[in-house]
C-alpha positions in Angstrom: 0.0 0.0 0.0 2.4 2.3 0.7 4.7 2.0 -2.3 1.5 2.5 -4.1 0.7 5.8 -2.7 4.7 6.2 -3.1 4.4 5.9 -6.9 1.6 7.9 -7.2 3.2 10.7 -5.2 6.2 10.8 -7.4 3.7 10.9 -10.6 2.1 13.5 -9.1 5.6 15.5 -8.5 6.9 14.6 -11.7 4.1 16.0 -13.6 3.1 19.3 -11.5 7.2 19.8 -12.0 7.0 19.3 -16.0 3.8 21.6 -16.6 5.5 24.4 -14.3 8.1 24.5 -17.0 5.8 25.9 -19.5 6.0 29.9 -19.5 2.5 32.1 -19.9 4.0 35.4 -22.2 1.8 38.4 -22.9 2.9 39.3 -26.4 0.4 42.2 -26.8 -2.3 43.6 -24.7 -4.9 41.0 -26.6 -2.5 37.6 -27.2 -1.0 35.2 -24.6 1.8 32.8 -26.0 2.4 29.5 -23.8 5.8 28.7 -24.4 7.3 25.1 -23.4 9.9 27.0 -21.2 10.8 31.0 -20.7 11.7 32.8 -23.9 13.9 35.4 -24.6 12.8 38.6 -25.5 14.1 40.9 -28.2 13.3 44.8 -28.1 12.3 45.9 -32.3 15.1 48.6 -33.2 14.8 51.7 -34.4 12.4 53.0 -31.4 9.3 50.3 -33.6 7.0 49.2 -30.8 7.0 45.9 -30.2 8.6 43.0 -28.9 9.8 39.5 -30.4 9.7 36.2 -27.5 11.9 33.4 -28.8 12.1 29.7 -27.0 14.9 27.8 -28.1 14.4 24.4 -26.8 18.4 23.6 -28.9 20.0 24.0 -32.2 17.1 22.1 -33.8 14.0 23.9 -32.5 12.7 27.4 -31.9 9.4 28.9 -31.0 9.1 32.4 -31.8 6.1 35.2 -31.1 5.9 38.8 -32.2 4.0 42.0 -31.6 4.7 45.1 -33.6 2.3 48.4 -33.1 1.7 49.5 -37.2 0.3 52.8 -36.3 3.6 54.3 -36.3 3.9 53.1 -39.8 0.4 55.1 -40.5 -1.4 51.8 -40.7 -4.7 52.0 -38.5 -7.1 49.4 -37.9 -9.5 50.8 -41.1 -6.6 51.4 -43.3 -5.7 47.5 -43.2 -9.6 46.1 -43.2 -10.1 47.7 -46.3 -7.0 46.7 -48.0 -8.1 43.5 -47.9 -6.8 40.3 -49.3 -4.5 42.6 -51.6 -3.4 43.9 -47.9 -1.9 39.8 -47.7 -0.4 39.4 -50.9 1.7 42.3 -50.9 2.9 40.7 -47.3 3.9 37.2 -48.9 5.7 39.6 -51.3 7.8 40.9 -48.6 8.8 37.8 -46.8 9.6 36.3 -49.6 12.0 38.3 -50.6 13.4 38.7 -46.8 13.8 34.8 -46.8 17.4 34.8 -48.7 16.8 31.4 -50.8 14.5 29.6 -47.8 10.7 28.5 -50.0 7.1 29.3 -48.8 5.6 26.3 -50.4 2.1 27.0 -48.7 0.1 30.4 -48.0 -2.9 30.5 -47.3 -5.8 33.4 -46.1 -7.8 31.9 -43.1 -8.9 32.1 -39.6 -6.5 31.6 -36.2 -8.5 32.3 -33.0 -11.1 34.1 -34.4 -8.9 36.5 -36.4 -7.9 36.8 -40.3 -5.1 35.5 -40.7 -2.2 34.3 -43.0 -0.8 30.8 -42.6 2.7 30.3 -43.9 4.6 27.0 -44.5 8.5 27.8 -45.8 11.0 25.3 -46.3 15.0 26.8 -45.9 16.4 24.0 -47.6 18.1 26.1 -49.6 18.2 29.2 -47.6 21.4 31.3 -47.0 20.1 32.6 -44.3 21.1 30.5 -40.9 17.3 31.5 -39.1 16.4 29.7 -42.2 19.0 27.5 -43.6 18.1 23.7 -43.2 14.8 24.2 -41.2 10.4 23.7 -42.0 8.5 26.3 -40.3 5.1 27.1 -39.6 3.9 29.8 -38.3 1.0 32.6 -38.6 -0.2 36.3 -38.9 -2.9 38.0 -38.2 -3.4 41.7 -36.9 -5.7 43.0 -34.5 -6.3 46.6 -35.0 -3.1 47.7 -36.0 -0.7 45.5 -34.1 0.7 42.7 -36.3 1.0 39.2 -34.9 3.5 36.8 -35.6 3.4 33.2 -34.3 6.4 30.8 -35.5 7.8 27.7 -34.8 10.9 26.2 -36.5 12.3 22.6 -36.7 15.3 21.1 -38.4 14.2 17.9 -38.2 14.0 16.5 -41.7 10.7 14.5 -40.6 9.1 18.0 -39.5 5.1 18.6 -40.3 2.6 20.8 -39.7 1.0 18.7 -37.0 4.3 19.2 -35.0 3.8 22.8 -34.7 0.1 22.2 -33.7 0.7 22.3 -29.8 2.5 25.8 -29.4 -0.6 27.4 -32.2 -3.5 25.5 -29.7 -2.0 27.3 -26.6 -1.9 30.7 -28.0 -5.4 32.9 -26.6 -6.8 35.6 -27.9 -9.2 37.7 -25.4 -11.1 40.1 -28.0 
């Protein structure tokens, strides 16, 4: 009996201890990112408002969330509704050409959490660029008003698939 309530005690330990790994982040006043540990965060330069929360679990996987407030820019809330879906392809334009070799073989104009959004599959087999280079990632934007979200996670495992990046996009909220 007692090794019993032994072993479940140490389950019990064991898993409270794994779950209080996991790291709540406030990316914007609107969207909570749960990370699988604490992230590092990265001011925007030039005085751009905004923050960017990287998890790097090790060489092979990273987690990355992003804020940046567009109103400086001039972009308001109205100005980006009415673009539309031209608003989107001119943003595929401009990662693309920021990726330095890396692929996006999927785009595609959706929902995440209730928001529009843009999801993004890119494959840096052939990227020059070492974010890139070697690595599958997944990852999402969406805007609400004018601050631009940015949800990414990045695997060099050569087996990577969406599905693997399903967990970190499931524990993002959204409180409209």
């Amino acid at each position: 009996m007692f090794k019993k309530i032994l072993f479940i005690a140490m389950i019990t330990v064991f898993s409270t201890s794994l779950m209080a790994q996991s790291t709540q982040q406030k990316i914007s006043d609107k969207v909570t990112v749960t990370f699988p540990g604490k992230p590092e965060e990265t001011q925007l330069p030039n005085g751009t408002s905004g923050s960017v929360f990287t998890y790097k679990k090790d060489s092979t996987l990273s987690m990355i969330a992003m804020a940046i407030d567009l109103s400086q820019a001039g972009l308001t809330a109205d100005l980006i509704q009415s673009l539309g879906d031209s608003f989107w392809d001119q943003m595929i334009g401009g990662i693309t050409q920021q990726m330095q070799g890396a692929t996006l073989t999927k785009s595609e104009k959706g929902t995440f959490k209730g928001q529009k959004s843009l999801y993004m599959e890119i494959d840096g087999a052939n990227s020059s660029d070492d974010k890139f280079k070697g690595k599958k990632a997944y990852g999402y934007v969406f805007f609400i008003g004018a601050n631009m979200h940015q949800l990414l996670y990045m695997s060099a495992a050569k087996d990577a698939k969406p599905s693997d990046a399903q967990p970190f996009f499931d524990n993002v909220k959204v409180d409209m």
